[in-house]
C-alpha positions as CSV (number, residue, x, y, z in Angstrom):
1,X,121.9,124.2,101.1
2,X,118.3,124.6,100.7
3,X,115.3,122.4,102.1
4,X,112.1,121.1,99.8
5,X,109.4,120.7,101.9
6,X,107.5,117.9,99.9
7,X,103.9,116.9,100.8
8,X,104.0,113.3,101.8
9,X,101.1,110.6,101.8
10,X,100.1,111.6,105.8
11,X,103.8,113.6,106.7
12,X,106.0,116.3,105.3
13,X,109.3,115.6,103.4
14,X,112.2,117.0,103.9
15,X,114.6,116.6,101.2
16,X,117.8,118.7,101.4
17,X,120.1,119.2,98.4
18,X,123.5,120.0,98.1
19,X,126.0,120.2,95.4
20,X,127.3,117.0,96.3
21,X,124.2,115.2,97.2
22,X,120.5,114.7,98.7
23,X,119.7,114.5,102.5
24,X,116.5,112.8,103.4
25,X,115.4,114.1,106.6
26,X,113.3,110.8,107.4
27,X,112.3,107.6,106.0
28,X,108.8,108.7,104.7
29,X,106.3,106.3,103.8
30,X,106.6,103.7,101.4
31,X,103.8,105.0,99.3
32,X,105.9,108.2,98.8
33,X,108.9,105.8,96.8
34,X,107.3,106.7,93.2
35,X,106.5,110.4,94.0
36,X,109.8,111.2,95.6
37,X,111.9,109.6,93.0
38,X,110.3,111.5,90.6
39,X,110.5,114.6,92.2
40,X,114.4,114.0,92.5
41,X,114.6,113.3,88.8
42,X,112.0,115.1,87.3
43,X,112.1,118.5,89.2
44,X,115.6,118.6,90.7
45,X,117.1,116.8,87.3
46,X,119.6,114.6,89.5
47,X,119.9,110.6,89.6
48,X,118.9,108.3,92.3
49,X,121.8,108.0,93.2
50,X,122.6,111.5,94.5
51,X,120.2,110.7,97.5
52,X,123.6,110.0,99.9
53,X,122.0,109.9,103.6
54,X,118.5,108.9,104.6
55,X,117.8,109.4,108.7
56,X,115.4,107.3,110.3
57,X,114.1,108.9,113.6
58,X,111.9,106.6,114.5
59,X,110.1,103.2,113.3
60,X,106.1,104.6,112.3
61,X,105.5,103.7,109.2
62,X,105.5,107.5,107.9
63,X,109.4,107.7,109.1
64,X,110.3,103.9,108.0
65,X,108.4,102.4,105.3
66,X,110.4,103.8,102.9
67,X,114.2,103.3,104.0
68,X,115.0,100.2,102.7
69,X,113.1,100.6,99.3
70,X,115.2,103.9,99.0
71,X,118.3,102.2,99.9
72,X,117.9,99.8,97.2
73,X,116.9,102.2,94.5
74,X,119.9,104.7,95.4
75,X,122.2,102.9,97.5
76,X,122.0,105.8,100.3
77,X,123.2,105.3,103.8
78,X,120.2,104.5,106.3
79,X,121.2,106.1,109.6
80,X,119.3,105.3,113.2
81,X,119.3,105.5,116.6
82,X,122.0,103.2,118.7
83,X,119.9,100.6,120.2
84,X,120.3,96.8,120.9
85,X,117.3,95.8,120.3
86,X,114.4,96.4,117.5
87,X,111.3,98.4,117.9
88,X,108.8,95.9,117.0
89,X,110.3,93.5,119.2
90,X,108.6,89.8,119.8
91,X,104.6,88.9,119.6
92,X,103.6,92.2,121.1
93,X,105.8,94.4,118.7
94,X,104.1,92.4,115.9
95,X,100.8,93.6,116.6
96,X,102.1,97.3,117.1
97,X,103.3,96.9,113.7
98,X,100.1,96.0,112.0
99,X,98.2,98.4,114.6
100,X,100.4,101.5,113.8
101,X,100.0,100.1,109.9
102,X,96.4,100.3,110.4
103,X,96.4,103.7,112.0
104,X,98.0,105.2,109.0
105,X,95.9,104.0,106.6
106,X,93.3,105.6,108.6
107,X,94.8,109.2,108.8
108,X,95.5,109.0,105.3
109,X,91.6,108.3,104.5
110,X,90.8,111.7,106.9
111,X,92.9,113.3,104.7
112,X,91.3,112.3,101.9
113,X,93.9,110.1,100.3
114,X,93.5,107.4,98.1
115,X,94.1,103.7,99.6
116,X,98.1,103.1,99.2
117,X,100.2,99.8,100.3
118,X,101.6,100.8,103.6
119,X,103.6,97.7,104.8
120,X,107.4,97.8,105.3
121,X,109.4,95.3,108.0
122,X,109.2,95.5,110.7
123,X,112.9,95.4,111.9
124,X,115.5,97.7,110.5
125,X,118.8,97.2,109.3
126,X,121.3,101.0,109.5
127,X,124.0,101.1,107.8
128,X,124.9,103.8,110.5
129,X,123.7,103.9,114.4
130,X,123.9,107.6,116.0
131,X,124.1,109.0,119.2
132,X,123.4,112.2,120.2
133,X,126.3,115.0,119.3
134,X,127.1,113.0,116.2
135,X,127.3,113.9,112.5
136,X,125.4,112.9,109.9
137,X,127.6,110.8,107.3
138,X,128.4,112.8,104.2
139,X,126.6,116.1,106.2
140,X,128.2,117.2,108.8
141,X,126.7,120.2,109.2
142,X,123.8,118.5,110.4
143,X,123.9,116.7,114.0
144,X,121.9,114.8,116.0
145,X,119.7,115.0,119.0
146,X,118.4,112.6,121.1
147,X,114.8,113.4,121.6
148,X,112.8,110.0,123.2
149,X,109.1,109.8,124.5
150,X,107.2,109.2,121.8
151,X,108.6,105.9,121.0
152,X,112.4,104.7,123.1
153,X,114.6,106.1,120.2
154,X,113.6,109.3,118.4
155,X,115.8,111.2,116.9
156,X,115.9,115.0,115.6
157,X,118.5,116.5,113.9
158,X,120.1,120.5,113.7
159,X,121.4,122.9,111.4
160,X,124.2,124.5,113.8
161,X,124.6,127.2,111.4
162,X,121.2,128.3,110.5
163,X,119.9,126.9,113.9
164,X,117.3,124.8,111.9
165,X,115.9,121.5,113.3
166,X,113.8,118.9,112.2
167,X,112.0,116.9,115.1
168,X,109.6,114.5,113.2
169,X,107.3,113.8,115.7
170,X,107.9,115.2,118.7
171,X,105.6,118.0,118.1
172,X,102.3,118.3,115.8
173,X,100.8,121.4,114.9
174,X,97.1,121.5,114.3
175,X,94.4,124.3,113.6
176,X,94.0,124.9,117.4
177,X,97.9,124.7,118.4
178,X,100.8,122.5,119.1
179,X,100.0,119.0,120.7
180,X,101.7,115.9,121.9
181,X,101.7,112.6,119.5
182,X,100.2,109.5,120.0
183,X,101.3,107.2,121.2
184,X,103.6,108.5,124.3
185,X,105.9,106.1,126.1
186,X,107.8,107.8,128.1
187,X,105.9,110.9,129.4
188,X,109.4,112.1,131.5
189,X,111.8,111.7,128.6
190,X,108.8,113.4,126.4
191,X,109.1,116.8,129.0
192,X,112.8,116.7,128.7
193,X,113.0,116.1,125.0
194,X,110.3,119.8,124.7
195,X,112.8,121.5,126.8
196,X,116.2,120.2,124.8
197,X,114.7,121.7,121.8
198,X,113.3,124.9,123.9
199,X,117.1,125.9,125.1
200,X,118.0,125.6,121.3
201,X,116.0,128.4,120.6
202,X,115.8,127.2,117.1
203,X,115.2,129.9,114.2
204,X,113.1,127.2,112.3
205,X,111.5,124.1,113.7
206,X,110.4,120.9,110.9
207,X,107.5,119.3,112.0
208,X,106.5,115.9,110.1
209,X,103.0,117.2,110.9
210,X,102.5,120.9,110.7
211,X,105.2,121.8,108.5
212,X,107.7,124.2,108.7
213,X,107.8,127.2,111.8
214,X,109.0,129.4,114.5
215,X,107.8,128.3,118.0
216,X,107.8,130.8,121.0
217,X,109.1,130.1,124.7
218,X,105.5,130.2,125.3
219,X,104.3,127.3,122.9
220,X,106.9,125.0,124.6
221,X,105.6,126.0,128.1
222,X,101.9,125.3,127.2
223,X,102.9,121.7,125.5
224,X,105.1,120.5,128.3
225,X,102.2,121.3,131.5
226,X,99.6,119.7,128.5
227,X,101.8,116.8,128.4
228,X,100.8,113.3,129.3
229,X,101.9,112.4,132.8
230,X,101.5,108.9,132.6
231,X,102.0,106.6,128.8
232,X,99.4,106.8,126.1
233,X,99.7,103.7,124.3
234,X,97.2,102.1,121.9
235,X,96.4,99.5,124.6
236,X,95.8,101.9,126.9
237,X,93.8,103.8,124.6
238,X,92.0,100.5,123.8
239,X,91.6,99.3,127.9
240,X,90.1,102.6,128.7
241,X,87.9,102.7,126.0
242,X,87.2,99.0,126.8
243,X,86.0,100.1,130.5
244,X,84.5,103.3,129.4
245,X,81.6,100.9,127.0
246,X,81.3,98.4,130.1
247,X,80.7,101.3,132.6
248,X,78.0,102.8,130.0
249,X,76.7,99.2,129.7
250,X,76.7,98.7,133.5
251,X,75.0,101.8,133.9
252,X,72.2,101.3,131.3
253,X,71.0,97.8,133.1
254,X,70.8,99.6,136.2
255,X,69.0,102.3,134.8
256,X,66.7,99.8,133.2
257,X,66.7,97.8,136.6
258,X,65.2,100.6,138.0
């Protein structure tokens, strides 16, 4: 087994190859179709087709705009979490869609990147839904963990034998430490998720943002008491900001008043 850790238009790639075939730790963006096909044939010398198993962990358009582009180009299996119902669900999972669309155009320009096409559906369509415990078709030496909070469904998967896991966006590492994503739905779920992957006591953790590390006891500790205690949402990220401009505004006529 070995891992390429593959820069990605705003994420890390994880592409693990095998013998008998490519894993693809999560559905990337869709402006990463051309480079990572390339890479596969170009660098690794290996057809499309080799790329076997493709994990989506969640539905952000860094971990899904590329699954079903991939699918078609190498007839891999898509594999996500078992729910009922789709993410971007009805009128208000519509405008999360183009919202969290929108965002990642914008991280990709603080970063610097040139303006790519970003837009994927909106509703996806597994070949394979997974629980937690499960193996990953056509890898199973790789299992899954449930790991909700920052969106209903998250997914990160382990290594058993080299105690490796990838967690996609449960955790993001910047220059002054580890920090909680945005959005965050389910602040509970998002504690007990830290701690799952704390009692692992993984030898290597794969972030989607912040690459590839060890974490101590202590890193988990400090992220789970900084850890939202109620949701962070982009509308309530947009209400507060809407009340924080009317307070300044309210304030500023009174000021003037007096």
């Amino acid at each position: 087994m070995k891992v390429h850790h593959l820069t990605g238009y705003i994420q890390s790639i994880y592409l693990v190859e095998y013998p008998h075939g490519l894993l693809l730790l999560d559905g990337c963006c869709r402006a990463d179709v051309t480079m990572l096909s390339k890479f596969i044939e170009q660098d690794l010398q290996r057809p499309l087709s080799d790329l076997k198993t493709l994990i989506v962990t969640h539905m952000h358009p860094d971990h899904a705009g590329a699954a079903h582009k991939l699918r078609r180009l190498t007839g891999c299996v898509i594999v996500s979490a078992d729910k009922r119902t789709q993410w971007y669900r009805g009128f208000n999972g519509l405008l999360m869609h183009w919202i969290d669309m929108a965002l990642t155009v914008y991280v990709a320009r603080k970063l610097k990147k040139p303006w790519k096409n970003v837009w994927y559906r909106r509703t996806l369509k597994p070949d394979v839904k997974v629980k937690a415990g499960d193996q990953l078709p056509n890898f199973p030496d790789w299992s899954v963990l449930e790991t909700p909070g920052h969106t209903d469904r998250d997914l990160s998967v382990l290594h058993k034998e080299q105690n490796w896991v990838y967690v996609a966006d449960l955790i993001i590492k910047i220059k002054r430490g580890f920090i909680a994503p945005f959005p965050v739905f389910h602040p509970n779920k998002y504690r007990a998720s830290l701690r799952n992957i704390k009692q692992l006591a993984p030898a290597k953790i794969m972030l989607a943002h912040g690459g590839m590390l060890y974490m101590q006891d202590a890193d988990f500790d400090q992220m789970t008491e900084q850890a939202p205690k109620i949701p962070r949402t982009p509308l309530r990220a947009s209400l507060l900001k809407i009340k924080r401009i009317t307070g300044k505004i309210n304030t500023d006529k009174n000021n003037k008043d007096l």
